[in-house]
C-alpha positions in Angstrom: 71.0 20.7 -57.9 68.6 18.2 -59.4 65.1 19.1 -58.4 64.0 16.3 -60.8 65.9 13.0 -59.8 64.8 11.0 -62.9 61.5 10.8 -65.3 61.0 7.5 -67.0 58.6 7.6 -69.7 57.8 11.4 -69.1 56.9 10.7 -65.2 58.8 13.0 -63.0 59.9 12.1 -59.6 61.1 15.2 -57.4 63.6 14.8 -56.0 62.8 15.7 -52.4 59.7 14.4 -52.1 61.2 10.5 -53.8 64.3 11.1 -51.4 62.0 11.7 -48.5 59.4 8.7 -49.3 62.9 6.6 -49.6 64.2 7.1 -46.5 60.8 6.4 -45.1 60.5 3.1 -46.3 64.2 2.4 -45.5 63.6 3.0 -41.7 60.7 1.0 -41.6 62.0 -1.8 -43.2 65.1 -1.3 -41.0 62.7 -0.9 -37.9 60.7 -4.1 -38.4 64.0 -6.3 -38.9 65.1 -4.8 -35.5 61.8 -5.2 -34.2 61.7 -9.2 -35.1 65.2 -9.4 -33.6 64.0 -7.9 -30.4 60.8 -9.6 -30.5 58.0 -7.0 -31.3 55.6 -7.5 -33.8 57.0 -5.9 -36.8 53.5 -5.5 -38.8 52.6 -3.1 -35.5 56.1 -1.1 -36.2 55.1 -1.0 -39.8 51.8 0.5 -39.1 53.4 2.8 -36.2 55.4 4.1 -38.9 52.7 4.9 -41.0 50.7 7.1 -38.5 54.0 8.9 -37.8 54.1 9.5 -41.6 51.1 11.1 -41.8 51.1 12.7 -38.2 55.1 13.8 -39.0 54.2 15.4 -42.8 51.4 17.4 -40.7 53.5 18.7 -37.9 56.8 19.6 -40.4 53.6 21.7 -42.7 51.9 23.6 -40.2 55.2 25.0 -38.6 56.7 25.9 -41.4 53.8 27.5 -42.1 53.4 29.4 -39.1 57.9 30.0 -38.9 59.2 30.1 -42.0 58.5 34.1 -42.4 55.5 33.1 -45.4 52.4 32.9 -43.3 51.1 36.6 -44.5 51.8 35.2 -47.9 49.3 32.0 -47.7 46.6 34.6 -46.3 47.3 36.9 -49.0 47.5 34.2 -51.8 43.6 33.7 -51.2 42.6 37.4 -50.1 44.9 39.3 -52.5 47.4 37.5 -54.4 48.8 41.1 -56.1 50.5 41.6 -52.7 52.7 38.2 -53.2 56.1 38.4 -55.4 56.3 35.8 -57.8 59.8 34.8 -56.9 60.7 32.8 -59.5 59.0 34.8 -62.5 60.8 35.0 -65.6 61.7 38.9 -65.5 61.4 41.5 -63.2 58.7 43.5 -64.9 55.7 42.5 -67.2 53.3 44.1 -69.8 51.7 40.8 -70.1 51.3 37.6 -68.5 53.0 35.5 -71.4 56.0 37.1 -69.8 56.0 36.0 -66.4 56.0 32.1 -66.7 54.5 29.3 -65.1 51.0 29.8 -63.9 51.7 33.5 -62.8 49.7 37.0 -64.1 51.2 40.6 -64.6 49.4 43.4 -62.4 49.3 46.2 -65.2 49.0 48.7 -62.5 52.8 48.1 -60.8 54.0 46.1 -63.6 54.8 42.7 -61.6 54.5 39.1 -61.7 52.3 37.6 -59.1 50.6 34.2 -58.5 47.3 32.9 -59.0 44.0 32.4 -56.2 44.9 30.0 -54.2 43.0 29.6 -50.7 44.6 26.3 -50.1 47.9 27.0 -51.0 48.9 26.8 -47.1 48.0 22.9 -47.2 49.7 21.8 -50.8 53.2 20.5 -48.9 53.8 18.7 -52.1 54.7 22.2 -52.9 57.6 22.5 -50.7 57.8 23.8 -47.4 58.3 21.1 -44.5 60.5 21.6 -40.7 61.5 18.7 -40.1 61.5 19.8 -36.6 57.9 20.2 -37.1 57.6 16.8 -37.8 59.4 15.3 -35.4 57.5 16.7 -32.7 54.4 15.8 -34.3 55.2 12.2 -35.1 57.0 11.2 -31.7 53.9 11.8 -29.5 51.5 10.2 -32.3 54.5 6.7 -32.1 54.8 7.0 -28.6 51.0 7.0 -28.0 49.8 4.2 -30.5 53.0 2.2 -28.9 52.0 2.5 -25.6 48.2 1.3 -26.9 49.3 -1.6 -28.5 51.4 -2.6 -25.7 54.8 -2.4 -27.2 56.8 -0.5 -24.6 56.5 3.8 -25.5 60.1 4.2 -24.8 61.4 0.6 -25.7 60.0 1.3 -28.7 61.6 4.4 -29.3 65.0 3.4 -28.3 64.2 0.5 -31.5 63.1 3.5 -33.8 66.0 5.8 -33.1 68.3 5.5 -35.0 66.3 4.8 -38.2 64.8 8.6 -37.8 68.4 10.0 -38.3 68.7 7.0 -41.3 64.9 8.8 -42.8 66.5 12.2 -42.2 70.0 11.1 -43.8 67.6 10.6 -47.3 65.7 13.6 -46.5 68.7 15.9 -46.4 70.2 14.3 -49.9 66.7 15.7 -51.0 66.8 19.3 -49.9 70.4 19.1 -51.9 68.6 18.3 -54.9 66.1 20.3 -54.5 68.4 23.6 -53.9 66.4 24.6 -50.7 68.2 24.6 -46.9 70.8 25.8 -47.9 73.8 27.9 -46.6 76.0 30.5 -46.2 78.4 32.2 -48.8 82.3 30.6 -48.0 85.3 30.9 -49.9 86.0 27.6 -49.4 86.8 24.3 -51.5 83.3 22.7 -50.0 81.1 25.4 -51.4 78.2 24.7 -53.9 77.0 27.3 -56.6 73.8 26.9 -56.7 71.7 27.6 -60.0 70.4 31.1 -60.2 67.2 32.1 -58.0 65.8 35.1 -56.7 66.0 33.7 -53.5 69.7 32.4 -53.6 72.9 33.7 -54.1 74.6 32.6 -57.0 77.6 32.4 -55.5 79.6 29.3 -53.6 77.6 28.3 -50.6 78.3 26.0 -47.6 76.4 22.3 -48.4 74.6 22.1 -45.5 72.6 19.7 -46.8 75.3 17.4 -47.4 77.0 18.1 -43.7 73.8 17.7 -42.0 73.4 13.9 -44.0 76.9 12.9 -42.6 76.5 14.1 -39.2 72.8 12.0 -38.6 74.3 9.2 -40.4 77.2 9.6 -37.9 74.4 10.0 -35.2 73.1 6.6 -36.1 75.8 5.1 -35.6 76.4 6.3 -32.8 73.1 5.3 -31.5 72.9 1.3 -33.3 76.7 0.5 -32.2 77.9 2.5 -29.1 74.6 3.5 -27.2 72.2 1.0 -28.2 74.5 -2.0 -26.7 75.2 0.1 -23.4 71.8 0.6 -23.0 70.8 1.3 -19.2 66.8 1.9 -19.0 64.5 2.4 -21.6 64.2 5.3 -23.4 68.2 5.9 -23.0 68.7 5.5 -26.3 66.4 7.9 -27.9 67.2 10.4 -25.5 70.5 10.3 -26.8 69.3 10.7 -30.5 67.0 14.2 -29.2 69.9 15.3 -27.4 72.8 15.1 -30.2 70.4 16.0 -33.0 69.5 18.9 -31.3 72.8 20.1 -30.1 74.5 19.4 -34.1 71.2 21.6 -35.4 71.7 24.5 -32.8 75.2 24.8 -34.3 74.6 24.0 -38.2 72.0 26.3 -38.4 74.8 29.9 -37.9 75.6 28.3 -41.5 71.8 28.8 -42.9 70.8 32.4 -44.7 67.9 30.4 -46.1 64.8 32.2 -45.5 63.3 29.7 -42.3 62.0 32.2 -39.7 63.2 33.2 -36.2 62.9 35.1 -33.2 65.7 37.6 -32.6 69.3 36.2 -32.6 68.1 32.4 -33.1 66.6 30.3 -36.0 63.4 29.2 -34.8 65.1 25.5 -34.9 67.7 26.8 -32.5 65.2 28.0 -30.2 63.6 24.7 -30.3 67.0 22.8 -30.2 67.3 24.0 -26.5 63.6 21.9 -24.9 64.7 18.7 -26.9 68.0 18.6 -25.8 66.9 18.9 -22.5 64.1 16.5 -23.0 66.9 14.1 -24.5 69.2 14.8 -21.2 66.3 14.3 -19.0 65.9 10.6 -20.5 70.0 9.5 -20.1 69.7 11.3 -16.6 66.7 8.9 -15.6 68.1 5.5 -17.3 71.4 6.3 -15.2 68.9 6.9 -12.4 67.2 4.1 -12.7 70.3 1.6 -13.7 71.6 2.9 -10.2 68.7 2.5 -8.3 68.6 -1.3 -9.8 72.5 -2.0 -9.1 71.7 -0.5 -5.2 
């Protein structure tokens, strides 16, 4: 764990959020070669990717917000910020607030560490606390829309893009290892990963998740570039392929998750939202097959 990836001359760079931007600018820079190979204007994929930055980081906030189990937390932290634990605080009980650390305060009255105001707490994701599913279905429809403005093709365009999401996601997943969050479930095994002490972690060997997930999506994009992509039927074959085997490897990686990420009963909230976007990926093969047959008839 490495939450701060390097700091030259006393400027830190976190690791998730410098592993996130990264893989941004990788999959854009990857998306416009494509897109010059392909013949689309790759200044118009560089400012589609843009919007989906800023359309994805919005999406991936507001559901984690509203899943990950802390919403009561973010109302409390500007109504009554006694009623929030400090998680991280330096001991369990306090006499003063020298003793908690960071920016927190001691309630005399209970004797515990708790944060400071903070109304806007809810939209600091610089703080931590992005679903990448979130932001996925945020920054499709945003990509899809501005494609289909500019005249690029919707789904041609997002067979192009596909497999440079799972590339992005490959970086962002190296960054939630860093950053000790996402992570999974005790195991006795020669893969697990202690973890630095935190209140809310085990300190005991845990399953990388991280790490499995950033082998399985950069296994996905290959998938997509070298098997899928050149077999290519219809448009929109392609990313339908990426939705459907993203969701099906996150509906089964996520039984290896204890972290705190929200549900409804037996399912992660992810898994739940695994099952419409693998459908919606199945869908999209089913109707380039459709349409490759209608064509060959």
């Amino acid at each position: 764990m490495k939450p701060i990836l390097f700091a030259p001359f006393g400027v830190e760079f976190p690791a998730y959020t410098t592993l996130l931007l990264t893989g941004f600018l990788v999959a854009v820079w990857l998306a416009r070669r494509e897109a010059d190979r392909v013949g689309l204007p790759g200044e118009k994929i560089v400012d589609l990717g843009l919007a989906m930055l800023v359309a994805g980081i919005a999406g991936a906030r507001i559901l984690s917000v509203l899943t990950d189990g802390m919403l009561m937390d973010f109302v409390h932290l500007c109504t009554d910020p006694k009623l929030v634990r400090a998680r991280d605080a330096l001991v369990d009980t306090c006499t003063a607030d020298a003793q908690c650390g960071f920016d927190y305060l001691c309630d005399l009255a209970t004797h515990r560490c708790y944060p400071p105001r903070d109304c806007l707490a809810a939209l600091k994701f610089w703080n931590g606390g992005l679903t990448y599913y979130g932001g996925l279905i945020a920054a499709v429809p945003a990509g899809l829309y501005l494609a289909r403005r500019w005249k690029l093709g919707a789904l041609r365009t997002a067979d192009l893009v596909a497999p440079y999401l799972m590339i992005g996601l490959f970086f962002g997943r190296l960054g939630c290892f860093f950053n000790g969050c996402c992570y999974g479930a005790p195991t006795d095994s020669w893969v697990g990963v202690v973890f630095p002490p935190h209140p809310d972690r085990p300190h005991v060997p845990l399953h990388p998740v991280q790490l499995y997930e950033a082998v399985a999506v950069l296994a996905i994009a290959a998938v997509l570039y070298g098997v899928v992509r050149p077999r290519r039927r219809a448009d929109g074959e392609v990313f339908g392929w990426m939705l459907a085997l993203y969701a099906v490897w996150r509906f089964v990686v996520e039984f290896w998750r204890i972290d705190q990420r929200g549900g409804l009963g037996p399912l992660a909230t992810s898994q739940w939202l695994s099952i419409p976007l693998a459908t919606a990926g199945g869908w999209l093969i089913w109707r380039a097959r459709r349409a490759s047959a209608t064509i060959g008839a």
